[in-house]
C-alpha positions as CSV (number, residue, x, y, z in Angstrom):
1,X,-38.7,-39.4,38.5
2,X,-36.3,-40.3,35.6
3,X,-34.7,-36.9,33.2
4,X,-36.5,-37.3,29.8
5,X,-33.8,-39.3,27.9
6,X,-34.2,-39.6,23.8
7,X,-33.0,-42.9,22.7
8,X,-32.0,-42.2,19.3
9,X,-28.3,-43.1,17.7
10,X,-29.3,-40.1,15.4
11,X,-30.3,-37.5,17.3
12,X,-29.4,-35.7,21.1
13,X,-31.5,-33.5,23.3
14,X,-29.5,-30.1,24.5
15,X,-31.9,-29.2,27.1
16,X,-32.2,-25.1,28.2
17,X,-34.1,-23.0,30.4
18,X,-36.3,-19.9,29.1
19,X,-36.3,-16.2,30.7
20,X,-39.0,-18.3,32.9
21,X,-37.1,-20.7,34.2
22,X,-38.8,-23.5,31.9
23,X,-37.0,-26.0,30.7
24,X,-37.0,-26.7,26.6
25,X,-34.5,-29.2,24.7
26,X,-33.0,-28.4,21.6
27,X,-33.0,-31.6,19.0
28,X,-30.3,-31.9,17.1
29,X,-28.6,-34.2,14.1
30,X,-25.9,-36.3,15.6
31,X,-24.4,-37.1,12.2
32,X,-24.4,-33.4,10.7
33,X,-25.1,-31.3,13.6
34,X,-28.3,-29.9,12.5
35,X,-30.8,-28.5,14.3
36,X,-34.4,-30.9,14.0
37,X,-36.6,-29.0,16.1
38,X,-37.1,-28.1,20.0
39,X,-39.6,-29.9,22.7
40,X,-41.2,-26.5,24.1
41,X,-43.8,-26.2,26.7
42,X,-47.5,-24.9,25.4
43,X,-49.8,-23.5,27.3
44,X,-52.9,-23.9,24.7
45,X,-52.3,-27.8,25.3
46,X,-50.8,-27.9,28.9
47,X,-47.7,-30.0,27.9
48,X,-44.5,-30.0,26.2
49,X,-44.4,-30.4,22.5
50,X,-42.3,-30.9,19.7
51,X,-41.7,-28.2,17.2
52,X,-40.6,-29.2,14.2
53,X,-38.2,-27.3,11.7
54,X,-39.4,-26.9,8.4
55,X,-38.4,-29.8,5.4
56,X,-37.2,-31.9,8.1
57,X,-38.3,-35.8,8.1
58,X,-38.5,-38.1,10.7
59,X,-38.7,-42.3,10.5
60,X,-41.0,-44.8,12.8
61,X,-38.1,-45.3,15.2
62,X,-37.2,-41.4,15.7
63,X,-41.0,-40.4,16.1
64,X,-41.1,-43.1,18.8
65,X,-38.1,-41.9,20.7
66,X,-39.7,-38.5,20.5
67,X,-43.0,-39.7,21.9
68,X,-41.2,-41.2,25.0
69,X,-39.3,-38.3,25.5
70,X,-42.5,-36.4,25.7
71,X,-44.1,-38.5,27.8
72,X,-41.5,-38.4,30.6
73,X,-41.2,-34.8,30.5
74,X,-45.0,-34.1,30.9
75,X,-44.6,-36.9,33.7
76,X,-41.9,-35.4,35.1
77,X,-43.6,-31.8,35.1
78,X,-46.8,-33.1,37.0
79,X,-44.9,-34.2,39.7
80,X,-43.1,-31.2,40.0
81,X,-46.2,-29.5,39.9
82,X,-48.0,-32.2,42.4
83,X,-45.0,-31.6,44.9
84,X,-44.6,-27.8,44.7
């Protein structure tokens, strides 16, 4: 299974690990530096999810390169989960 990848000129994924051993992603500005938000794991809804900072705005094409991120990392973690 592919690593989540965000194809965006604009914007780069830093990913991390939590005191669990999860892994989260950091989104950040390319142009500025600035942090956008983080994908995080929820529990409540059983799959990663993006957390948005406040005031910040997002176009068509960076939603979409947020929503295929997603959807390779929940892939990713059911097969890891299948295969443990």
């Amino acid at each position: 299974m592919p690593e989540p990848v965000l194809d965006a000129p604009d914007m780069v994924a830093r990913e991390r690990t939590d005191d669990k051993g999860r892994r989260w992603w950091h989104l950040t500005s390319t142009p500025s530096g600035q942090i956008l938000g983080s994908i995080q794991w929820h529990g409540p809804r059983r799959a990663y999810c993006f957390l948005t900072v406040p005031g910040c705005a997002f176009n068509h094409s960076c939603l979409q390169a947020i929503v295929k991120f997603l959807q390779t990392a929940n892939e990713q973690h059911r097969k890891e989960k299948h295969n443990a």
